[in-house]
Phi, psi and omega in degrees: 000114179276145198240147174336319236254316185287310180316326163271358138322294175274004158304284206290338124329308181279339185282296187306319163270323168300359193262328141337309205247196182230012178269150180275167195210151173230121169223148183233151199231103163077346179090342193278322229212123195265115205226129188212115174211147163191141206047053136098351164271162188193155206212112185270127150252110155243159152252178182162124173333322232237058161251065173286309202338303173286002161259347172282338198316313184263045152268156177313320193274147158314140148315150173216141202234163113299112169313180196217120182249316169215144212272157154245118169356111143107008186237117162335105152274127186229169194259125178247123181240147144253167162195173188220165144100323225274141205289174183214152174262183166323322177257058181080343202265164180234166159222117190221113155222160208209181210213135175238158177212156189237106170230133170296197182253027152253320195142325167334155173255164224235289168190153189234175175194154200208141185051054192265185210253100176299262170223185204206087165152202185282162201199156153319081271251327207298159201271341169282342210283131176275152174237116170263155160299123196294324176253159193222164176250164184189126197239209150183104206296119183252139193323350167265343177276157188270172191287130189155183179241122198266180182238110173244144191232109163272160131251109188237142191235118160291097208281030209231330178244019178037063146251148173227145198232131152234152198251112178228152171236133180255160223200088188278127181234112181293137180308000000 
């Protein structure tokens, strides 16, 4: 079972190095998880079944998720972003917000959802420290859709360091 715990691992693996440098970067870790960062922002994509995830984040114990590879007919799937690295204005504050999109497999769109809110305040300043993004889409494939490999797509932009990152996943729904 792959788990949150591995993921920010290998989040804090990617960090440590794509962040260093200012080159952009695309990576898939395992097929579950999308990884993007440049000039020193960085951006973790999953889906996932499990959404307690956004009322556990500020708990004391790590959160712990499956990522989602192939979706099932009738169970909520949801967009998970995480990020690090988001730019601060003078007083502290950051602004990361970021846009979702959902395509069936000709290409059609599924469900968008636009300007949702990574975050809007003060935050953990260190350039590694993860931010899951408060808000999420969340969708659930129902027995008249069709069978294929859907596409889910963020696009998320720090607006403070006018970077925009896109993120993409694929997703499989079995007849």
């Amino acid at each position: 079972m792959r788990t949150f715990i591995i993921l920010a691992f290998v989040w804090g693996a990617l960090c440590a190095t794509e962040i260093a440098s200012a080159a952009s970067t695309v990576s898939t870790n395992d097929d579950s998880v999308t990884l993007v960062a440049t000039n020193g922002f960085g951006v973790q994509f999953a889906l996932t079944e499990e959404e307690k995830i956004f009322a556990d984040w500020d708990k004391p114990v790590a959160p712990h998720y499956t990522p989602v590879t192939i979706a099932r007919r009738g169970v909520p799937i949801f967009t998970v972003v995480v990020f690090a690295g988001a730019g601060l204005r003078s007083d502290g504050t950051a602004d990361v917000t970021f846009d979702a999109v959902i395509r069936k497999p000709d290409g059609s769109v599924y469900g968008r959802d636009k300007d949702m809110v990574g975050v809007q305040g003060r935050i953990d300043p260190s350039p590694k420290a993860l931010q899951l993004a408060r808000d999420y889409m969340g969708i659930r494939i129902e027995s008249k859709d069709p069978a294929g490999t859907y596409t889910a797509e963020v696009v998320v932009r720090d607006n403070v360091k006018k970077l925009e990152l896109h993120a993409k996943r694929t997703f499989t729904v079995e007849k």
